[in-house]
ROKELUM-680602 format. One record per atom (N, C-alpha, C, CB): atom name; x, y, z; residue in three letters; residue number from 0. Coordinates in nm, 3 decimals, m for minus. Glycine has a CB too. Layout:
   atom         x         y         z   res     n
     CA         X         Y         Z   ALA   NUM
...
This chain:
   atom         x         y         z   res     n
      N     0.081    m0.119     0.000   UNK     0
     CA     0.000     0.000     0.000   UNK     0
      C     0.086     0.126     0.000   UNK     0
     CB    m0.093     0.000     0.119   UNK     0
      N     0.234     0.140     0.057   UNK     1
     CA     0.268     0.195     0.067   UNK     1
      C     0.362     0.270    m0.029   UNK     1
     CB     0.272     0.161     0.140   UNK     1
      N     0.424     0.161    m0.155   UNK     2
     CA     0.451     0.194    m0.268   UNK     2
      C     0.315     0.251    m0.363   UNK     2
     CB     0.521     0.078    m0.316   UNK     2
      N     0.223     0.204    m0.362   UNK     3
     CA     0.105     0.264    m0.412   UNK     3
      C     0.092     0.416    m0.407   UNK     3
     CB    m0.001     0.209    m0.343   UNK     3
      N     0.107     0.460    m0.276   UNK     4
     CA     0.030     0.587    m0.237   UNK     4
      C     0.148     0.677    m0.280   UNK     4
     CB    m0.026     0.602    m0.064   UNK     4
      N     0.293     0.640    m0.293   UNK     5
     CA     0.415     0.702    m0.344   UNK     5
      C     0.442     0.741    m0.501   UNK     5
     CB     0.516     0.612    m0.307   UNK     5
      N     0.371     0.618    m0.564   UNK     6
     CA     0.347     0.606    m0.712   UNK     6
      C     0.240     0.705    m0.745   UNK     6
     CB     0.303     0.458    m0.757   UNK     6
      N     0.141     0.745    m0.702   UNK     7
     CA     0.058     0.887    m0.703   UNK     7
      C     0.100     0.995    m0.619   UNK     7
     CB    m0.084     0.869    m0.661   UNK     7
      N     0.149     1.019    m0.563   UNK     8
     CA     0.198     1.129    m0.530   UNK     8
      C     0.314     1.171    m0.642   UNK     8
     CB     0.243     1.114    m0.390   UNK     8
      N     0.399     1.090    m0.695   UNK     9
     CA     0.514     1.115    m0.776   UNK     9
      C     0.463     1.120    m0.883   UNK     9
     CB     0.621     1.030    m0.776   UNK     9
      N     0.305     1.070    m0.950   UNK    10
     CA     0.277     1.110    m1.081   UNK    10
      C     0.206     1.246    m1.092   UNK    10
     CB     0.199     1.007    m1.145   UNK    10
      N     0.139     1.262    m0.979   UNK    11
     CA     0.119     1.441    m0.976   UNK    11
      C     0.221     1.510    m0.983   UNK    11
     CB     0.061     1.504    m0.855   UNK    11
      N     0.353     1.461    m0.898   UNK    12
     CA     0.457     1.559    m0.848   UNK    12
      C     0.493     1.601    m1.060   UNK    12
     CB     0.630     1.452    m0.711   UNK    12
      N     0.507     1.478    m1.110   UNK    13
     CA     0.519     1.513    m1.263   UNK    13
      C     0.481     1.605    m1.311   UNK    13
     CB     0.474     1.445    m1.339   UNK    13
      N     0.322     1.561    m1.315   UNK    14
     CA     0.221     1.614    m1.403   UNK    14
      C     0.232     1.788    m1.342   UNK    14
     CB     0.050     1.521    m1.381   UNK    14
      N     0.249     1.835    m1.228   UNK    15
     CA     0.279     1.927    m1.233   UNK    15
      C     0.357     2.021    m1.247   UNK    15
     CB     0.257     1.929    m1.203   UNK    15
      N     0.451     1.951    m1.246   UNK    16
     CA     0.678     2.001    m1.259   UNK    16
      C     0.611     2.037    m1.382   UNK    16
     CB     0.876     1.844    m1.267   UNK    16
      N     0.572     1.951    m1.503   UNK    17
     CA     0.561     1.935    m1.649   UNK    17
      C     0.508     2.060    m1.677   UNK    17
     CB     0.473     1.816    m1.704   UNK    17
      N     0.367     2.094    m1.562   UNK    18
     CA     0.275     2.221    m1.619   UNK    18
      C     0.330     2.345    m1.612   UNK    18
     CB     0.146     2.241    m1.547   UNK    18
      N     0.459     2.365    m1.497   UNK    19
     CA     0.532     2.428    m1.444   UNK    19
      C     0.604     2.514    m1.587   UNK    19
     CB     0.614     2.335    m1.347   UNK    19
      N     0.671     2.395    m1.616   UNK    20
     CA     0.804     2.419    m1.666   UNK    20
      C     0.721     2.463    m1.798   UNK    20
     CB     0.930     2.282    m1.668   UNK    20
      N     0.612     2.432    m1.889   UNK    21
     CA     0.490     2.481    m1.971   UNK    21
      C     0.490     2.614    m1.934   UNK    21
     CB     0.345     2.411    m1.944   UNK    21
      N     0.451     2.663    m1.805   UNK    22
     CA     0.422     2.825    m1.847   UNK    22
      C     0.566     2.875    m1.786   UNK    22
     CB     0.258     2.915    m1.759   UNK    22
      N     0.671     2.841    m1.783   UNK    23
     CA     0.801     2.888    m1.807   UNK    23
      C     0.819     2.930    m1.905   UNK    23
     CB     0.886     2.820    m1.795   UNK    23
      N     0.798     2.881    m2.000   UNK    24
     CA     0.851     2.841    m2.138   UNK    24
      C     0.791     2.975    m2.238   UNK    24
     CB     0.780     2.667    m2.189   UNK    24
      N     0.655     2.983    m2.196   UNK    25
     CA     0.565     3.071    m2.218   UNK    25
      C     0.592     3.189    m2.171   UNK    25
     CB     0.460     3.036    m2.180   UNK    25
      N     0.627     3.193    m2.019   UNK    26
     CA     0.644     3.322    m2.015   UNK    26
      C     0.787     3.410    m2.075   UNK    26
     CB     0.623     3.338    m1.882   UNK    26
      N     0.873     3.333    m2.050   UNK    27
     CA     0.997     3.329    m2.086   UNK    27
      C     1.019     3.411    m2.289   UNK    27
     CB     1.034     3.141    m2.057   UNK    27
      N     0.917     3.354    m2.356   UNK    28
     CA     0.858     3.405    m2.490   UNK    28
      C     0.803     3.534    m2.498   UNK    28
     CB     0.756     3.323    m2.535   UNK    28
      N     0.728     3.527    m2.380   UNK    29
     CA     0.663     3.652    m2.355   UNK    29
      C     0.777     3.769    m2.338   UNK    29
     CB     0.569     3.638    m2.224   UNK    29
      N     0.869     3.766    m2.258   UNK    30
     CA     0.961     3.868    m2.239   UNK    30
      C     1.066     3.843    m2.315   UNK    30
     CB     1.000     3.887    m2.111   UNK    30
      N     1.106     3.773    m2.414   UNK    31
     CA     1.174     3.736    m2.508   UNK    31
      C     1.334     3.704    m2.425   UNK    31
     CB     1.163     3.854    m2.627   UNK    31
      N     1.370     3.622    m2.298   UNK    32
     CA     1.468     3.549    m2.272   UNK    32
      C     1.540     3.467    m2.383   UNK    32
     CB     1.426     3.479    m2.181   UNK    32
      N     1.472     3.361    m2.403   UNK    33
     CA     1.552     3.306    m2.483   UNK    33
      C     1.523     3.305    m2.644   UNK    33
     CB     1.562     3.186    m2.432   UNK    33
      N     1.440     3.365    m2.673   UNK    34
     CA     1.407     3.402    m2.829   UNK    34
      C     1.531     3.520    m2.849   UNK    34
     CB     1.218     3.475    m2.856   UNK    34
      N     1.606     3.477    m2.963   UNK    35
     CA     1.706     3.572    m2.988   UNK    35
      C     1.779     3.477    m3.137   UNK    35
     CB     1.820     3.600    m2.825   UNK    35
      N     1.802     3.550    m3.242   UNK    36
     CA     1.846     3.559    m3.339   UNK    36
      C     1.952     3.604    m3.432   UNK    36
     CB     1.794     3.576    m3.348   UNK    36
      N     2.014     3.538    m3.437   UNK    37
     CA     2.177     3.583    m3.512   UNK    37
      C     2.168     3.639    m3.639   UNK    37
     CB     2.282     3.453    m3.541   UNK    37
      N     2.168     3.766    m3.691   UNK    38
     CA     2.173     3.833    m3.800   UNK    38
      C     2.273     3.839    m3.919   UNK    38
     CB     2.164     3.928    m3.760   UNK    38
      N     2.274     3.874    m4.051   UNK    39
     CA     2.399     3.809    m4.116   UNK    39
      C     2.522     3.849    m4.107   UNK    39
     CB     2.391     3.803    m4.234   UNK    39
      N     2.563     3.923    m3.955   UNK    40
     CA     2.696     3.927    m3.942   UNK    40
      C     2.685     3.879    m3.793   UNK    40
     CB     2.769     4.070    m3.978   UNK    40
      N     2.639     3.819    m3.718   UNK    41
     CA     2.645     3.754    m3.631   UNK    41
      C     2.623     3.818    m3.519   UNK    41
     CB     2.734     3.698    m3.636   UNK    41
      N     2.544     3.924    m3.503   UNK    42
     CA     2.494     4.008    m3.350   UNK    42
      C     2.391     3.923    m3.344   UNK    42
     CB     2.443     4.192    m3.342   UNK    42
      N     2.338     3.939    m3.198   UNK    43
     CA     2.180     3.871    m3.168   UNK    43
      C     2.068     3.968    m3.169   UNK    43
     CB     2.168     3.803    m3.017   UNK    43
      N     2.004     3.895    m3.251   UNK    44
     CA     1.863     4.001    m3.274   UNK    44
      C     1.745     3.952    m3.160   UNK    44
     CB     1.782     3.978    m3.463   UNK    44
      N     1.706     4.039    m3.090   UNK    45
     CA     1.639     4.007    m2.958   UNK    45
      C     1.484     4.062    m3.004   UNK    45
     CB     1.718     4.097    m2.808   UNK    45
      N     1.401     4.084    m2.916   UNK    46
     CA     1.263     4.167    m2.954   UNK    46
      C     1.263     4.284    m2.943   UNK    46
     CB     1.154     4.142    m2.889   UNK    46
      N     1.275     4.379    m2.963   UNK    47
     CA     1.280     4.531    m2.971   UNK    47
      C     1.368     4.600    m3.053   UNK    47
     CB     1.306     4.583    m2.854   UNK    47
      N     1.483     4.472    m3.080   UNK    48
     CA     1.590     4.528    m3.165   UNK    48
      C     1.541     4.615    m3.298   UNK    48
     CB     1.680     4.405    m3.212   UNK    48
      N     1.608     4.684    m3.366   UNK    49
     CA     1.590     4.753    m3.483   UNK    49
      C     1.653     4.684    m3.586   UNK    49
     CB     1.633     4.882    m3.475   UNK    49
      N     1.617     4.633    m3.678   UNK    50
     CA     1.678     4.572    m3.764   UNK    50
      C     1.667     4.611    m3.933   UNK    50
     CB     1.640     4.451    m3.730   UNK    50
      N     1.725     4.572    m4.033   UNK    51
     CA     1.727     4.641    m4.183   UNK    51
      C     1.738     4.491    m4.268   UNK    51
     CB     1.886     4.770    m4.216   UNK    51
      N     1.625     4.477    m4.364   UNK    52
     CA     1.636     4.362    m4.473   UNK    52
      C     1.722     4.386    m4.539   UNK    52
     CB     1.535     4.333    m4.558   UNK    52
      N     1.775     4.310    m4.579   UNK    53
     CA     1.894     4.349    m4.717   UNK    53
      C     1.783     4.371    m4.867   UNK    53
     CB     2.036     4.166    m4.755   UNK    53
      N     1.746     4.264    m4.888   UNK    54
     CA     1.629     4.291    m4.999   UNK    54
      C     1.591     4.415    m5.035   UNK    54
     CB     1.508     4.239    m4.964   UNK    54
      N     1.542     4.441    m4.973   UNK    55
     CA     1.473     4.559    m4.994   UNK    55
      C     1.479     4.676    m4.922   UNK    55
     CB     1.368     4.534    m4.995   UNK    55
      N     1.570     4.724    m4.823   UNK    56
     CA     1.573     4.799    m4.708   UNK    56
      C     1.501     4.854    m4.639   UNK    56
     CB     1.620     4.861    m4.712   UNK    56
      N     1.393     4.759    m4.627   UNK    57
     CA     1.284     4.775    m4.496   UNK    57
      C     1.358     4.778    m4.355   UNK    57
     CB     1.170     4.637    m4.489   UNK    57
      N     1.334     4.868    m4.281   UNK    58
     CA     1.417     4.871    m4.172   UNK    58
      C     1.231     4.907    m4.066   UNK    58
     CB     1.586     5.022    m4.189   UNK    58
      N     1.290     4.821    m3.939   UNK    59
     CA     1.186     4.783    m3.849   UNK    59
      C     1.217     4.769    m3.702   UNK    59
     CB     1.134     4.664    m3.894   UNK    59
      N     1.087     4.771    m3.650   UNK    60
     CA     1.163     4.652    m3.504   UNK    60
      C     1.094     4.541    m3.486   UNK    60
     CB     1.160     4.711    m3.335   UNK    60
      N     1.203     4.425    m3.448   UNK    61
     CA     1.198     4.302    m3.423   UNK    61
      C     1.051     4.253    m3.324   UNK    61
     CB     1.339     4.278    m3.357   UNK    61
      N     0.931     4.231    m3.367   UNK    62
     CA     0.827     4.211    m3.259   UNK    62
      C     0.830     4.091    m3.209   UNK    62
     CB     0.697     4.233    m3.298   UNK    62
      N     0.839     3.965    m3.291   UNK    63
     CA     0.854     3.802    m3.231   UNK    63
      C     0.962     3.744    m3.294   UNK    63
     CB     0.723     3.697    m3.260   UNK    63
      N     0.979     3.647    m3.258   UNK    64
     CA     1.121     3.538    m3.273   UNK    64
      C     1.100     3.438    m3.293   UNK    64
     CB     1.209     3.512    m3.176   UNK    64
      N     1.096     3.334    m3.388   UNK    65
     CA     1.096     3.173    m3.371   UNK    65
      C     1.153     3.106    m3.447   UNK    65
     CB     0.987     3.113    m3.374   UNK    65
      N     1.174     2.976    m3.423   UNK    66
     CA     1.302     2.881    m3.492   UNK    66
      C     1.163     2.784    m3.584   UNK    66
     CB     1.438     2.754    m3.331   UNK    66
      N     1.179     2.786    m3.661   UNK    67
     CA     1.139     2.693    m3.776   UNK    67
      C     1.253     2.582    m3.825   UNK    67
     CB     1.101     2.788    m3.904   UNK    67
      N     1.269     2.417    m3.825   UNK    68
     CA     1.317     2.373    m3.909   UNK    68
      C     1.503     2.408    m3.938   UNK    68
     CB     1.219     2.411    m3.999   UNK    68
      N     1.520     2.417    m3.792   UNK    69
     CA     1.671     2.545    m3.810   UNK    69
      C     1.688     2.646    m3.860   UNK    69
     CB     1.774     2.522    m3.869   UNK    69
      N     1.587     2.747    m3.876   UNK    70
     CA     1.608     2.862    m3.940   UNK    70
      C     1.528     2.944    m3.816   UNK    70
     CB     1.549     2.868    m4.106   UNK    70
      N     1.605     3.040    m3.794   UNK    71
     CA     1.550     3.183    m3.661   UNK    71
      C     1.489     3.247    m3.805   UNK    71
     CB     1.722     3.323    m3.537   UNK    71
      N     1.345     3.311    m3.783   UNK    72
     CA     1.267     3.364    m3.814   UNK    72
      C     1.265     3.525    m3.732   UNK    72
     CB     1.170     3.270    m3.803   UNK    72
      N     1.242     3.596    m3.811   UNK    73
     CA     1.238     3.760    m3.720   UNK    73
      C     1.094     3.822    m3.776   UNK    73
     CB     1.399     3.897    m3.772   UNK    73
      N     0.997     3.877    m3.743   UNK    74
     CA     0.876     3.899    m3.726   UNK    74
      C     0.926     4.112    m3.718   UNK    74
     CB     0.800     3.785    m3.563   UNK    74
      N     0.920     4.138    m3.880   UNK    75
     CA     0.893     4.309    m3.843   UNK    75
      C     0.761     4.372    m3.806   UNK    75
     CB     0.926     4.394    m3.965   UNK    75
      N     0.769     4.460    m3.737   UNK    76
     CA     0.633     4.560    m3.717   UNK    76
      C     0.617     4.619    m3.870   UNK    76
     CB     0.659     4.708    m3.586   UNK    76
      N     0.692     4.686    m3.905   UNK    77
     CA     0.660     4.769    m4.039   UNK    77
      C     0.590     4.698    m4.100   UNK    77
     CB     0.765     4.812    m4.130   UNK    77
      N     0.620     4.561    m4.117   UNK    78
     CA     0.514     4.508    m4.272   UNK    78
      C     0.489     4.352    m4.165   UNK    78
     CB     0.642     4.474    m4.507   UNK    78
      N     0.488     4.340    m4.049   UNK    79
     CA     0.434     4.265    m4.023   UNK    79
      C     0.452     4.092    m4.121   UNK    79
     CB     0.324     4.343    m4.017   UNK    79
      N     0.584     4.108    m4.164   UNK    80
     CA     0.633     4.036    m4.240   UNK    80
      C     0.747     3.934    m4.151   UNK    80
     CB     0.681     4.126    m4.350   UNK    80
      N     0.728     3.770    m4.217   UNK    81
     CA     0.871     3.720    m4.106   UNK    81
      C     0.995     3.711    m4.245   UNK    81
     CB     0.838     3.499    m3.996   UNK    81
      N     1.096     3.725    m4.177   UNK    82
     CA     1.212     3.715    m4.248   UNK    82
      C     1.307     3.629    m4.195   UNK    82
     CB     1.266     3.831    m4.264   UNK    82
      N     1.402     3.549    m4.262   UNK    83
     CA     1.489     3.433    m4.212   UNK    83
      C     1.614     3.535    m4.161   UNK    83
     CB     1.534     3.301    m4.348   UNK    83
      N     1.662     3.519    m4.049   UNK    84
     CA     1.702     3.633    m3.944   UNK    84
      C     1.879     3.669    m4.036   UNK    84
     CB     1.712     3.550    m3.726   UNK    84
      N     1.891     3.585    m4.083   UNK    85
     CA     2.041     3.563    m4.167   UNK    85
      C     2.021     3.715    m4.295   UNK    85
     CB     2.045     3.347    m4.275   UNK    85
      N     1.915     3.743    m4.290   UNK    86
     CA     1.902     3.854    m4.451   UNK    86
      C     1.864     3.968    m4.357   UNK    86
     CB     1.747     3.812    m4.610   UNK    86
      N     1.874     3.999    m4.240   UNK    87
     CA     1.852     4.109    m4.153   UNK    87
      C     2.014     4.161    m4.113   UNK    87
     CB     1.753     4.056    m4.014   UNK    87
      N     2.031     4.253    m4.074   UNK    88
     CA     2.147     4.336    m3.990   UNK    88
      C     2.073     4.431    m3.920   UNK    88
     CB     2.266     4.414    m4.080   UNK    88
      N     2.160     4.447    m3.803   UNK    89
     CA     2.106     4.534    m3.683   UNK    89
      C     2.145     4.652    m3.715   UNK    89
     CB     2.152     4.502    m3.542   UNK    89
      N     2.078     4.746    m3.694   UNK    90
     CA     2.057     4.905    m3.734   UNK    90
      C     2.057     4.982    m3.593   UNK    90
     CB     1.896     4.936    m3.824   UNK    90
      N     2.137     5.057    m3.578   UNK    91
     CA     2.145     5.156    m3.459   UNK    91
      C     1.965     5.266    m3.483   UNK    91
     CB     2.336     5.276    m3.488   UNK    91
      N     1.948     5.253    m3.332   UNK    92
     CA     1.844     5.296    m3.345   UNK    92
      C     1.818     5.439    m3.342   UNK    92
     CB     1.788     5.239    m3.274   UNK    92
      N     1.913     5.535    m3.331   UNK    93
     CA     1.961     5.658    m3.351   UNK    93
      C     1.994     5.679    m3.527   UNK    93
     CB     2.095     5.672    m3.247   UNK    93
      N     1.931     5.594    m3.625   UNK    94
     CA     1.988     5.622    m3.755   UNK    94
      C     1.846     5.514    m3.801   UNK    94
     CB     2.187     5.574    m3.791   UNK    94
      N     1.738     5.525    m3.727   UNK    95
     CA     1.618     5.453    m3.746   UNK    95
      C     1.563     5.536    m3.882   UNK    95
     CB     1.513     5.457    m3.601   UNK    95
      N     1.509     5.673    m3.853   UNK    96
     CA     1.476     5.748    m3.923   UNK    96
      C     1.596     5.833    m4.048   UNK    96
     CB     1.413     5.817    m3.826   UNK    96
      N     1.681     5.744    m4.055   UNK    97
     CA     1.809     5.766    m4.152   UNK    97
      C     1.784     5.667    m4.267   UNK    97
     CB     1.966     5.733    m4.073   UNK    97
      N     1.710     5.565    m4.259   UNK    98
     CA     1.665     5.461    m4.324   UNK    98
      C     1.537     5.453    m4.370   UNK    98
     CB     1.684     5.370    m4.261   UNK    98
      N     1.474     5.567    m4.356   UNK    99
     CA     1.343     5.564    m4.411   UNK    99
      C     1.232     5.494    m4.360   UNK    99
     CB     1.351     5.526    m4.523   UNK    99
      N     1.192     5.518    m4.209   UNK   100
     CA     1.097     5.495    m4.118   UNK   100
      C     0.988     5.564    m4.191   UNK   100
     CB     1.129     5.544    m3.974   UNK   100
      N     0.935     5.623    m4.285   UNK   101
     CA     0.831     5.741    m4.309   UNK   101
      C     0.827     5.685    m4.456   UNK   101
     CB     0.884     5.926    m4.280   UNK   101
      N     0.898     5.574    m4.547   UNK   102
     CA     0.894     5.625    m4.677   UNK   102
      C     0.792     5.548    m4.740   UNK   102
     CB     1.024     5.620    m4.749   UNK   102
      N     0.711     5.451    m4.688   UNK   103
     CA     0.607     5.379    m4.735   UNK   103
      C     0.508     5.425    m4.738   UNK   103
     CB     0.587     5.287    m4.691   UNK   103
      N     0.512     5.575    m4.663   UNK   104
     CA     0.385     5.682    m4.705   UNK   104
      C     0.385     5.758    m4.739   UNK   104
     CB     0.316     5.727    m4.654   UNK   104
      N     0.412     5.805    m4.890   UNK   105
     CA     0.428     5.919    m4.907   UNK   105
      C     0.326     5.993    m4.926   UNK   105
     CB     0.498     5.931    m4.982   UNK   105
      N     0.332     6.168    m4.926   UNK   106
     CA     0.248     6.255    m4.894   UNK   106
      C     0.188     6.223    m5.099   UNK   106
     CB     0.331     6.433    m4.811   UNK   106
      N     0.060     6.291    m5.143   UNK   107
     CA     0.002     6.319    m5.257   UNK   107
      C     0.144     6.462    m5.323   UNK   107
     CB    m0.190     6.374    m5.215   UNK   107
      N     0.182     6.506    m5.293   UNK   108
     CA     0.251     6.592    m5.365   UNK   108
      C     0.398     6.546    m5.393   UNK   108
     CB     0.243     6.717    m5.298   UNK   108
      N     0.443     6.443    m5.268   UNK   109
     CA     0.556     6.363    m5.299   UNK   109
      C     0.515     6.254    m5.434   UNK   109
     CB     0.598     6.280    m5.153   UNK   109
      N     0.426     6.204    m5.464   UNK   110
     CA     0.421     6.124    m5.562   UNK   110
      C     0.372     6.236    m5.712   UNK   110
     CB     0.311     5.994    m5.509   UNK   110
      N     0.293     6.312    m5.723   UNK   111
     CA     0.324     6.417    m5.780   UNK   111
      C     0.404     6.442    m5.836   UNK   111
     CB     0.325     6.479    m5.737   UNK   111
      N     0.561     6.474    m5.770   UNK   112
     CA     0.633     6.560    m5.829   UNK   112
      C     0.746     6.429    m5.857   UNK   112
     CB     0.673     6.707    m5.735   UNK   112
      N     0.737     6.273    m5.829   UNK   113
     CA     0.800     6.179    m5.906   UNK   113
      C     0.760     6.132    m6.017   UNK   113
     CB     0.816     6.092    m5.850   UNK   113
      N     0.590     6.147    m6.062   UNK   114
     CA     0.495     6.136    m6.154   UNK   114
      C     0.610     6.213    m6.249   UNK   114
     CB     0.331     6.202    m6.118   UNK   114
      N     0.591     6.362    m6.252   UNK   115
     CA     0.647     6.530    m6.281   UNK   115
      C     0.813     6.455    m6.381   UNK   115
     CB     0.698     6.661    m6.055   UNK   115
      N     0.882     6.449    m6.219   UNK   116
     CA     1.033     6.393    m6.307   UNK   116
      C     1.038     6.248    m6.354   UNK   116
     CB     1.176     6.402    m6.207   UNK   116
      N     0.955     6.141    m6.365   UNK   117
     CA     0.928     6.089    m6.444   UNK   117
      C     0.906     6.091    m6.633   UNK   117
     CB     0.867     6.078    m6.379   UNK   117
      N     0.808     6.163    m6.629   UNK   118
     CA     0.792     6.211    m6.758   UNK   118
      C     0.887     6.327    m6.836   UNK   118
     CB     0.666     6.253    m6.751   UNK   118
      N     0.940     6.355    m6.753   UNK   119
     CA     1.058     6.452    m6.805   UNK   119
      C     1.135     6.370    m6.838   UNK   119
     CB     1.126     6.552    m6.717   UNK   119
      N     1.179     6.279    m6.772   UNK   120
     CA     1.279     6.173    m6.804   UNK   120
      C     1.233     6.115    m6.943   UNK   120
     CB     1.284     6.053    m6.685   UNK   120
      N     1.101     6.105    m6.946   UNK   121
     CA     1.096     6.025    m7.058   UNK   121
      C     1.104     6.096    m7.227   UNK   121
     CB     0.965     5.951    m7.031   UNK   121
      N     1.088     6.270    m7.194   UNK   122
     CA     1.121     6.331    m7.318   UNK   122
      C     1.215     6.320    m7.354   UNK   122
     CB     1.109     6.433    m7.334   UNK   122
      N     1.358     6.352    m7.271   UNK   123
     CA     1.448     6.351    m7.297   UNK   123
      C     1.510     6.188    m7.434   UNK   123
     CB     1.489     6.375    m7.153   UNK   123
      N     1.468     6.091    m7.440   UNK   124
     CA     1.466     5.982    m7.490   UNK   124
      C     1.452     5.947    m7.638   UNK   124
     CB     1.390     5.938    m7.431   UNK   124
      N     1.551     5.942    m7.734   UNK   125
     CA     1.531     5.964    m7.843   UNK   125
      C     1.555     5.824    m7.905   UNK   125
     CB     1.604     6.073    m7.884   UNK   125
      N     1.472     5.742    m7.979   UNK   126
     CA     1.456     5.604    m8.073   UNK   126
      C     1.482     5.660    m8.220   UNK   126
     CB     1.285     5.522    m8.062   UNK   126
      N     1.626     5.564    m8.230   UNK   127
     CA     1.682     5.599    m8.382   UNK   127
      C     1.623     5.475    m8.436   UNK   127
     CB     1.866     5.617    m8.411   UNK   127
      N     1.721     5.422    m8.553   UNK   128
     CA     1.705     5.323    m8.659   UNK   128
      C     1.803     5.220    m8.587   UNK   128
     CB     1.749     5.377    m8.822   UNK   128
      N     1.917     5.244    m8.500   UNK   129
     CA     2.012     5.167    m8.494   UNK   129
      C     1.977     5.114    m8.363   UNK   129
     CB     2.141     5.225    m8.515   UNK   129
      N     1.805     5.101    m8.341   UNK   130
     CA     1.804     5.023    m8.205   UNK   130
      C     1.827     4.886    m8.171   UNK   130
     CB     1.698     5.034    m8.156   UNK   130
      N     1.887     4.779    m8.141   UNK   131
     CA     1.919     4.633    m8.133   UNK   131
      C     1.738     4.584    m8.135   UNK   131
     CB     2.031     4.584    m7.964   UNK   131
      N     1.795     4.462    m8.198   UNK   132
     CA     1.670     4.419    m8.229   UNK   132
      C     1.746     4.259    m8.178   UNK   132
     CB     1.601     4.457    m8.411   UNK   132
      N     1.566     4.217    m8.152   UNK   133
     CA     1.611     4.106    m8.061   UNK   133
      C     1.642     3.992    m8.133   UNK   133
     CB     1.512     4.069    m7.960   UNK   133
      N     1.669     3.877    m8.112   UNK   134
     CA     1.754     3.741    m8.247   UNK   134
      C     1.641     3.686    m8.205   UNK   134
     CB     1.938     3.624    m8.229   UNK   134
      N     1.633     3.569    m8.335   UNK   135
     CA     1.558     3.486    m8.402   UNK   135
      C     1.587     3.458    m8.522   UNK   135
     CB     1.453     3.518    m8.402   UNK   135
């Protein structure tokens, strides 16, 4: 009887270590401890960090973190987009707005006046006779 009553006590003692160490894990995500991400020169990209795509130079901050399949994943605010953490570099956050924090909206008179030197560009453009023509 007495191994009995030991064998339930030690499978709760489990079942609850288990539930324990569950919202560890969780909370631990929550404040981003161990979520952290190596960027393509090898700093750690944490949650708040500021970071810059190479692609395309979206520059952001880091909101979530997760490992897929061996690959750290980085989660931007700007486009709410994940990126494989290797095509990111960390961006001083004093040179945030040096990178074009503002440029995905531009004002109606900013697109305007690229409309403007657009088409100027395109007068300038003169089609002779000696244009390459494609093979076949």
């Amino acid at each position: 009887m007495i191994t009995f009553k030991v064998l339930i006590v030690s499978k709760h003692f489990y079942i609850v270590s288990y539930i324990v160490v569950l919202y560890i894990i969780e909370f631990t995500k929550l404040i981003g401890v161990f979520m952290n991400a190596s960027d393509s020169h090898g700093n750690l990209i944490n949650i708040n960090s500021f970071v810059r795509y190479a692609g395309t130079g979206t520059v952001g901050k880091a909101i979530d973190i997760k490992n897929e399949d061996d690959v750290d994943w980085v989660k931007i605010d700007k486009t709410s987009l994940w990126y494989d953490s290797s095509t990111l570099a960390i961006v001083d956050e004093n040179k945030y707005d040096k990178y074009g924090e503002n440029d995905d909206n531009p004002t109606k008179e900013d697109i305007i006046d690229q409309t403007k030197k657009a088409q100027e560009n395109f007068g300038e453009i003169e089609l002779g006779d000696n244009v390459g023509e494609g093979g076949g």
